[in-house]
LOMAR-866546 format. One line per field, with one value per residue (C-alpha): x, y, z negated. Coordinates in nm, 4 decimals. Last residue first. Layout:
REM residues N
X (X,...)
Y (Y,...)
Z (Z,...)
***
This chain:
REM residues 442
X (2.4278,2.7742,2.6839,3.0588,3.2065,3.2395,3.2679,3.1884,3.3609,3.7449,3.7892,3.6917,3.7623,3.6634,3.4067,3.1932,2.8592,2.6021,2.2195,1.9337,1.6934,1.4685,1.5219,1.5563,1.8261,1.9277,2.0795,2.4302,2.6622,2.8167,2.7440,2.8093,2.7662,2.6726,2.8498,2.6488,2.4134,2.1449,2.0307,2.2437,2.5614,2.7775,2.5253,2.5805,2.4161,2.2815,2.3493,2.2871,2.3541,2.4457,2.0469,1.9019,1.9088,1.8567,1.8396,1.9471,2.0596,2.3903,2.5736,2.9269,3.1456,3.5401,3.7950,3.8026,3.6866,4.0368,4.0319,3.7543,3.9079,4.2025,4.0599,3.8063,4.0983,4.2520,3.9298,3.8722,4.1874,4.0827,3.7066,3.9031,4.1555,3.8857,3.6350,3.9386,3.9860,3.6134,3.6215,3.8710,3.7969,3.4924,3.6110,3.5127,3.3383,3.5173,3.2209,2.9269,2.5863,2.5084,2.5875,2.2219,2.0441,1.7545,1.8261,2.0924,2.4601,2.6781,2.9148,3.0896,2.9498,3.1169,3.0167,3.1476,3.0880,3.3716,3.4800,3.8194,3.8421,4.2131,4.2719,3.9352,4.0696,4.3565,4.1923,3.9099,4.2965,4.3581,4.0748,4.0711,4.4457,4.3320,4.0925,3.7525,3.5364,3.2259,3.2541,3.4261,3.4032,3.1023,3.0803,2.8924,2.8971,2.9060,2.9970,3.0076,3.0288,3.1861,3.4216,3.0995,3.1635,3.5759,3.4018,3.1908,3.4783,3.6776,3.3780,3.3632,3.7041,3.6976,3.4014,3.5485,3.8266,3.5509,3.4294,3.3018,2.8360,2.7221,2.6438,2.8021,3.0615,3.1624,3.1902,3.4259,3.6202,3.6325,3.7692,3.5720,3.3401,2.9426,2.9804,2.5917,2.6032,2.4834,2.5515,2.5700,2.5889,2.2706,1.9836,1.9375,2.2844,2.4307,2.6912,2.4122,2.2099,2.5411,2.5970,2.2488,2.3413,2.6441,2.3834,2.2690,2.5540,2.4517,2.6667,2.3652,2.2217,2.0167,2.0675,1.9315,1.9124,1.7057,1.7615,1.4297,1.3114,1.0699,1.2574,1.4859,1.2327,1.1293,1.5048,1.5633,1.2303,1.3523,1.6469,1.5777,1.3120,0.9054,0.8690,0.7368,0.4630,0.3258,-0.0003,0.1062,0.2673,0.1351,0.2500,0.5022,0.6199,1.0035,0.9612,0.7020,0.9544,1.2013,1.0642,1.3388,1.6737,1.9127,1.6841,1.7421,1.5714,1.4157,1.4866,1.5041,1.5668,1.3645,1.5149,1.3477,0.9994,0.7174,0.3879,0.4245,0.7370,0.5321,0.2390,0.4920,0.6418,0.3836,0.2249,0.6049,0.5596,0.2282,0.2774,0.6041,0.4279,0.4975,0.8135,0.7500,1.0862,1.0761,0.9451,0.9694,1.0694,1.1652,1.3060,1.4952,1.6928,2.0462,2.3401,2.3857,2.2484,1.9916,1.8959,1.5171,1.4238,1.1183,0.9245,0.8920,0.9595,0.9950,1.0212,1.2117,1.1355,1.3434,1.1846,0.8897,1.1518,1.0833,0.7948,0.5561,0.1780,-0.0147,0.1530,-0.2457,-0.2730,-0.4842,-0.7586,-1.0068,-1.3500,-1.6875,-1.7032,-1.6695,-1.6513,-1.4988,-1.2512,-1.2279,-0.9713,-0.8048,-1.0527,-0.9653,-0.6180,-0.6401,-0.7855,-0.5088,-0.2194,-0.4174,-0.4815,-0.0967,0.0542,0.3704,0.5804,0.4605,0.1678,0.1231,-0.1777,-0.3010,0.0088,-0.0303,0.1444,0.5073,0.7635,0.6586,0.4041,0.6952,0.8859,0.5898,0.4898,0.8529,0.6925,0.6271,0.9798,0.9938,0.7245,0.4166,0.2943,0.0283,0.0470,-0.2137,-0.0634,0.0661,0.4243,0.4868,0.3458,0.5446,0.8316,0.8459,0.7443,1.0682,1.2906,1.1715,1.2681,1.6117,1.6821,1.5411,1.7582,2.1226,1.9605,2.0246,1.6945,1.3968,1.3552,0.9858,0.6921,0.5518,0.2198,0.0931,-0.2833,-0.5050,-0.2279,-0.1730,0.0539,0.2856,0.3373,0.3503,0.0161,-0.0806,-0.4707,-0.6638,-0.9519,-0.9963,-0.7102,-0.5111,-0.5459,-0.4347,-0.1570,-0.0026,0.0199,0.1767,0.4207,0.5331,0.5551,0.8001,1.0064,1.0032,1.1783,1.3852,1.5851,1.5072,1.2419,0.9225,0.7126,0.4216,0.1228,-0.2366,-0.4955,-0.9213,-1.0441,-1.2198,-1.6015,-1.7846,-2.0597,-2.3624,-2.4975,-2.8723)
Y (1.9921,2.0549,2.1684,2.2456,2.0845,2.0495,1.6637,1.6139,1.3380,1.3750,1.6858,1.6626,2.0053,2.0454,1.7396,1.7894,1.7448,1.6098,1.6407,1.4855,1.7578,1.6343,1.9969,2.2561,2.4048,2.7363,2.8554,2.7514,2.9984,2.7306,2.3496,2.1503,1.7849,1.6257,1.3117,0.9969,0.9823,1.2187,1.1314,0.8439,0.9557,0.7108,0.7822,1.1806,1.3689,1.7713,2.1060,2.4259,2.8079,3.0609,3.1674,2.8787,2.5127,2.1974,1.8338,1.7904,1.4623,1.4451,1.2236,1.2613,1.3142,1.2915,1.5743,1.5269,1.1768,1.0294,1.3001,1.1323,0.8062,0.9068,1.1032,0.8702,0.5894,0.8453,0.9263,0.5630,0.5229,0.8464,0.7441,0.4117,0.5661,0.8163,0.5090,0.3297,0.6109,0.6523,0.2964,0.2584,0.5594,0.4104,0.0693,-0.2606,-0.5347,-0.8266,-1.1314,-1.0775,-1.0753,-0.7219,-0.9252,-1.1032,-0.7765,-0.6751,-0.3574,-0.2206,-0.1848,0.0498,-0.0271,0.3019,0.3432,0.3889,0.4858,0.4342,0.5070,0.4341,0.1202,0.0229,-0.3573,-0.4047,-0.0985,-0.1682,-0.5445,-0.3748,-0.1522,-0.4340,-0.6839,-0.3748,-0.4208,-0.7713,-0.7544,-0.4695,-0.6759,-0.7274,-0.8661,-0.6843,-0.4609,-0.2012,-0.0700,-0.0635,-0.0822,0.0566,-0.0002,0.1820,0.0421,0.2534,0.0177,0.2514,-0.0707,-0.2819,-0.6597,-0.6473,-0.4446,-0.7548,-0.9852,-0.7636,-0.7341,-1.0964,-1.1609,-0.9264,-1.1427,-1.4624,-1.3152,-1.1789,-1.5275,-1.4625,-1.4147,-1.2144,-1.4091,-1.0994,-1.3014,-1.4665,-1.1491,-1.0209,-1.3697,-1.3428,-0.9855,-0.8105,-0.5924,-0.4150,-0.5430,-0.3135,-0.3898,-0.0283,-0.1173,0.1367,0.0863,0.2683,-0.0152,-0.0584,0.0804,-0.2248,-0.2649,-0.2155,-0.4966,-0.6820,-0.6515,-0.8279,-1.1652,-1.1602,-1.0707,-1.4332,-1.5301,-1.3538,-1.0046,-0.8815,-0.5492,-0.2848,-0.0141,-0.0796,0.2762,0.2877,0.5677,0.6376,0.4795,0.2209,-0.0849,-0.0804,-0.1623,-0.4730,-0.5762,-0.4878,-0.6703,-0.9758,-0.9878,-0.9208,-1.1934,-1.1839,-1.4480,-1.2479,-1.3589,-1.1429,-0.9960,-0.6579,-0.8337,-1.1198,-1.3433,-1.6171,-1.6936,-1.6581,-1.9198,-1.6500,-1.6198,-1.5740,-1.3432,-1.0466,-1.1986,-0.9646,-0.6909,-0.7567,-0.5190,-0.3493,-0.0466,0.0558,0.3906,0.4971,0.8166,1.0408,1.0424,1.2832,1.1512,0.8929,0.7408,0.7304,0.5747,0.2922,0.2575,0.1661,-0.0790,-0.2573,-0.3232,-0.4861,-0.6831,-0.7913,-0.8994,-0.7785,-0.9343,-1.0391,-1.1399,-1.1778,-1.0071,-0.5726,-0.4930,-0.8662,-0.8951,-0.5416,-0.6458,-0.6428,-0.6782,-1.0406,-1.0468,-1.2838,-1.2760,-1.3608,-0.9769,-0.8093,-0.5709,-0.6084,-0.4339,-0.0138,0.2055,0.5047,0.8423,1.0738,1.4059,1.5272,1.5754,1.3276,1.2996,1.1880,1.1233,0.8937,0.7897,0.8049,1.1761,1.2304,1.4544,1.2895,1.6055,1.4774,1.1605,1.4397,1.3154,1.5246,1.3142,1.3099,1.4272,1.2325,0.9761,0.9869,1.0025,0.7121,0.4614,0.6298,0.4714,0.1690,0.1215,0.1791,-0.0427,-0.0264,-0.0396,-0.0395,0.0777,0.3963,0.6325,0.9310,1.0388,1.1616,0.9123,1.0531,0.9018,0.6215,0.5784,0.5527,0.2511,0.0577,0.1188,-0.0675,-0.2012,0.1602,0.2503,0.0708,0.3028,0.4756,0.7284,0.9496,1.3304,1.5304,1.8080,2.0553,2.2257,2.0608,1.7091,1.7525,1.8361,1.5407,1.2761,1.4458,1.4177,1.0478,0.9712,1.0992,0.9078,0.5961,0.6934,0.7180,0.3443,0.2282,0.0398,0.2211,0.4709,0.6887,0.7777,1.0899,1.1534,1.5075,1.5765,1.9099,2.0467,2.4292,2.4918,2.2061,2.3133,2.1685,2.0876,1.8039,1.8370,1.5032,1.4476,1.1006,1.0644,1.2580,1.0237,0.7160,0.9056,1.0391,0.7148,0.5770,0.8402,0.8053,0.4054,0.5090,0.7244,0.4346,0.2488,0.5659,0.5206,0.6834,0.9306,1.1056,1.3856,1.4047,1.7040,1.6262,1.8676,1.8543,2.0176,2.3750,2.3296,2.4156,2.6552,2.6078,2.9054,2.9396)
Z (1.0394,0.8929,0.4824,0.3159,0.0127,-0.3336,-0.4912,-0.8663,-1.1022,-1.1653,-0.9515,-0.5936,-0.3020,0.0639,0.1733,0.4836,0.4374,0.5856,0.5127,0.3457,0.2713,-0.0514,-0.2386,0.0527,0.2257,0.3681,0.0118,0.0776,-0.1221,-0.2929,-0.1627,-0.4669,-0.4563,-0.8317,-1.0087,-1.2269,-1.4852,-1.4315,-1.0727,-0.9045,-0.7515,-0.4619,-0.1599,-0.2405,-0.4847,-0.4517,-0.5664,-0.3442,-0.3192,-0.5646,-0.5531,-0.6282,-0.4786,-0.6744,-0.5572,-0.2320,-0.0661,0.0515,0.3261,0.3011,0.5734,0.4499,0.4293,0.0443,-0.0194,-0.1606,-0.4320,-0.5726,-0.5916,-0.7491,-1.0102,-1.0615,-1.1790,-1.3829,-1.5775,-1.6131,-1.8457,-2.0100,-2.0964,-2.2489,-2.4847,-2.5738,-2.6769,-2.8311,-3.0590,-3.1317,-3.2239,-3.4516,-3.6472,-3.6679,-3.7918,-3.6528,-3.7463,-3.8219,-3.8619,-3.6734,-3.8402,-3.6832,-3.3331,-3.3979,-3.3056,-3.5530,-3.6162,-3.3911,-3.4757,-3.2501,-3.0657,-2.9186,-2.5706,-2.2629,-1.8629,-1.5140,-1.2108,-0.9266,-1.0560,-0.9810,-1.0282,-1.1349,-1.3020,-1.4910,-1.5671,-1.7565,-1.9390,-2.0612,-2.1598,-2.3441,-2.5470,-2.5865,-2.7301,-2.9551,-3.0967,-3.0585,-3.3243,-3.3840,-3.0793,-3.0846,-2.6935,-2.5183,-2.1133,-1.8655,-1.4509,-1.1353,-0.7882,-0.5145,-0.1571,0.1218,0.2366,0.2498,0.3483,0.2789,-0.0766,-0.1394,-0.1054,-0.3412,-0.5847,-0.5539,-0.6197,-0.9610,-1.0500,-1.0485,-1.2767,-1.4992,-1.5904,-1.9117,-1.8970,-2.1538,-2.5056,-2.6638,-2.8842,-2.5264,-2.3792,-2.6593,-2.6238,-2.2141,-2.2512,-1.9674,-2.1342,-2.1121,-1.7050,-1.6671,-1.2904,-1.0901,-0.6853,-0.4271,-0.0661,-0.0262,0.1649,0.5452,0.6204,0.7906,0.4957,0.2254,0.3882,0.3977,0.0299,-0.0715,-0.0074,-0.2660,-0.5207,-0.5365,-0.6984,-1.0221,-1.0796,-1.2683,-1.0998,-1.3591,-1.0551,-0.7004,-0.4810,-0.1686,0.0240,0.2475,0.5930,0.4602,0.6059,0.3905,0.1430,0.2804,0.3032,-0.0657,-0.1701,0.0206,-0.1293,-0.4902,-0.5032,-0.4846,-0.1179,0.1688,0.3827,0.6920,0.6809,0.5944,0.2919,0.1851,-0.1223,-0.1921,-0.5245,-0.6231,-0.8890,-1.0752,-1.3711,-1.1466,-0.9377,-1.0146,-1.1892,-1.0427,-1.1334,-1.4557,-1.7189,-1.4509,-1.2032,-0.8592,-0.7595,-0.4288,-0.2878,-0.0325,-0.1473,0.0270,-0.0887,0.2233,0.0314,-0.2638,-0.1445,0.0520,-0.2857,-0.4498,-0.1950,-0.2014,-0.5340,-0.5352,-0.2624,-0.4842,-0.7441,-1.0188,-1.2415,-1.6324,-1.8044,-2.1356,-2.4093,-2.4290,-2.7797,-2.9338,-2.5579,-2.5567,-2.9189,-2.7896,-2.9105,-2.9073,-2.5212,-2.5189,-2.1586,-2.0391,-2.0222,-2.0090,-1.7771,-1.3424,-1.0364,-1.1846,-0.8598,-1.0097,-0.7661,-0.6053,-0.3657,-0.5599,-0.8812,-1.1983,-1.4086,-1.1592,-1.1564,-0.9430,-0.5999,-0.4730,-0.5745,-0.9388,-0.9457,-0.7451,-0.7934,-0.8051,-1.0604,-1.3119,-1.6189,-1.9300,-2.1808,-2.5733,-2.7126,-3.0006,-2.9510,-2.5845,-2.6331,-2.8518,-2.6197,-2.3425,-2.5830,-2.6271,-2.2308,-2.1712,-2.4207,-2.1908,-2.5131,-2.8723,-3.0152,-3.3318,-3.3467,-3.4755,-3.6765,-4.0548,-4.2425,-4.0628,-4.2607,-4.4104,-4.0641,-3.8787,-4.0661,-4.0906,-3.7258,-3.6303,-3.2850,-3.1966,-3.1817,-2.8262,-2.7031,-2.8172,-3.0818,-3.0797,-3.2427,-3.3129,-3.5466,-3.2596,-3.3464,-3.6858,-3.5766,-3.2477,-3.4509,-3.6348,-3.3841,-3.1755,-3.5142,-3.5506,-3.1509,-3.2175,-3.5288,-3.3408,-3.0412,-3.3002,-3.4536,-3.1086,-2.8990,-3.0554,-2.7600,-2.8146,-2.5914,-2.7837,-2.6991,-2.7849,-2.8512,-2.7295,-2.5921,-2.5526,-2.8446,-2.7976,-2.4547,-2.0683,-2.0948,-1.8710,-1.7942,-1.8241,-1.5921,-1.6130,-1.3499,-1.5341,-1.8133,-1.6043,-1.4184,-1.7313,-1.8768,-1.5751,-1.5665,-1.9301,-1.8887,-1.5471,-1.8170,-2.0363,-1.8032,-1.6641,-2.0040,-2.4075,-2.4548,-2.3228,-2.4993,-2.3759,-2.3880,-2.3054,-2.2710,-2.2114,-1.9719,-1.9635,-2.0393,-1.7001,-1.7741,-1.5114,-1.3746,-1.3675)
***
């Protein structure tokens, strides 16, 4: 007699807000998938739809309502996770009929209502999930998250009544994940935290073993240990502490990218001040020089938010100023925006929109001019490039200086001999303000 095998039961996700949440999407996925989970890639063929949601600005809470909204219109089973989970009042007002509501990197309540939502088959038979677990992003890049929380108290901020403080893995642990995924085919590790800067603190930089040598769980050591894997290793979320400095000269002898991402957010010493951010930006504009006499190809990339309670045109054009000064290569701004919860709402002078959307041009200009320049200093370089898309009008990839998403793209027209994950060089032909175009050598 044959034996019927029920098809499996299917799990749609809808993920929101920064890579963090992204990795809390993967990790979800791996766990159910690993039960035997199918990942529908439809409302109409899931049997429940998780939407991991961004609570930090009230524009990503509006966002993350509209996507619980349509996934109850397009499927009806609907569970709820992420940042926006913490405000379950506020959701279930809206949206009474959702399954289930937790907070961030609740994984085992999230995958608790899956299964009551769908229940799961066994088959202790068949491994369904590969030992890097499941991944949102391309084969080829891949965000290694070290640890959850934040000890800062940035005014603006509400991550540590979302996330808590600082909580880093061990670094064994780490570095085991990453080895899977570099053997599953990774070319580009992207590390990502809160504060990277301030990785192993909480654990006082403990000790632990690492193919039977000892390692101690700080930024360092985990860069140098992942140099050693053989793949581009990409550290974004980087405070400008003073132990940074010992970082730059792994970038300079090539074991890590020469690319740093520090979120700056100002430079105005009052601003910062009202921000509880750290205000000596004169030290830092020597360090960046010192690190740059280090690393001449170092790509810095940074964000910053303009109309803040408080800031006045002085501080403003003192933040244009300092840019001209440091030179960024990447950078982003955000109009303030208030956030439920953040102590800077209670700030006195806030700041018209008008206000801020024409210090927000003012600013995206400034920088403009300063990419310009650099840009058009790589034409005629080598650039090494790693490929992300290719179709039939040829290739688009990143260099060293362009995270995925949120930085610049390579564009190799007509070349349509390479592969997504080929690292190759390229000789540099044409730069506008942000991309590169150029022409494949090897």
């Amino acid at each position: 007699m044959t034996k019927t095998i029920a098809p499996a039961p299917r799990v749609g996700i809808v993920s929101l807000g920064c890579p963090k949440a992204l990795v809390d999407s993967e990790r979800i996925l791996t766990r159910l998938r690993a039960e035997g989970y199918e990942v529908s890639p439809t409302y109409e063929g899931a049997d429940a739809v998780i939407v991991n949601t961004c609570g930090f600005l009230d524009s990503a809470k509006a966002e993350s309502l509209e996507a619980i909204g349509e996934a109850l219109a397009e499927n009806g089973k609907v569970i709820v996770t992420g940042c926006m989970g913490k405000d379950e009042t506020l959701i279930r007002e809206q949206f009474p009929n959702v399954l289930s509501v937790t907070g961030p990197h609740q994984y085992e309540a999230v995958v608790s209502a899956v299964h009551d939502a769908a229940p799961p088959q066994h088959d202790p038979f068949v491994d369904l999930v590969p030992p890097e677990g499941i991944k949102l992003t391309p084969r080829h890049y891949s965000y290694l998250k070290i640890s959850e929380g934040c000890n800062n108290r940035c005014s603006f901020c509400i991550i540590p009544s979302l996330r808590g403080d600082l909580v880093s893995r061990p670094i064994n642990r780490v570095l085991a994940e990453a080895e899977k995924l570099v053997k599953a085919g990774v070319k580009e590790l992207l590390v990502i935290s809160q504060d990277t800067s301030a990785y192993g603190v909480d654990l006082k930089y403990a000790e632990a073993d690492w193919k039977g040598n000892p390692i101690k769980t700080n930024m360092l050591e985990l860069s140098r240990a992942l140099g050693d894997m053989g793949v581009w290793v990409r550290m974004h979320y980087v405070y400008p502490y003073p132990s940074v400095d010992a970082v730059i000269p792994l970038m300079a002898e090539g074991k890590i990218l020469p690319y740093l991402d520090i979120p700056f957010q100002h430079a105005s010493p009052n601003v910062l001040k009202s921000m509880r951010r750290p205000a000596n930006q004169e030290k830092v504009l020597d360090r960046i020089n010192k690190w740059r006499d280090i690393c001449p190809d170092l790509t810095l990339r940074s964000t910053f938010i303009v109309g803040f309670p408080g800031e006045t045109e002085e501080d403003f054009e003192f933040m244009l100023d300092w840019l001209s000064e440091a030179k960024l290569d990447r950078v982003g701004c955000f109009k303030y925006e208030p956030v439920e919860g953040a102590t800077a709402n209670d700030l006195p002078d806030q700041i018209d929109e008008e206000v801020k959307e024409e210090r927000w041009h003012r600013f995206m200009e400034h920088q403009r001019q300063i990419s310009e320049v650099k840009m058009a200093a790589k034409v005629g370089t080598l650039q090494k490039v790693i490929i992300d898309e290719v179709d039939e009008d040829g290739a688009i990839g990143r260099s060293t200086a362009d995270a995925p998403e949120i930085d610049g793209s390579v564009f190799l027209n007509g070349d349509t001999e390479v592969k997504p994950g080929d690292i190759v060089t390229v000789r540099v032909e044409h730069a506008d303000d942000y991309d590169l175009w150029g022409i494949r050598i090897d």
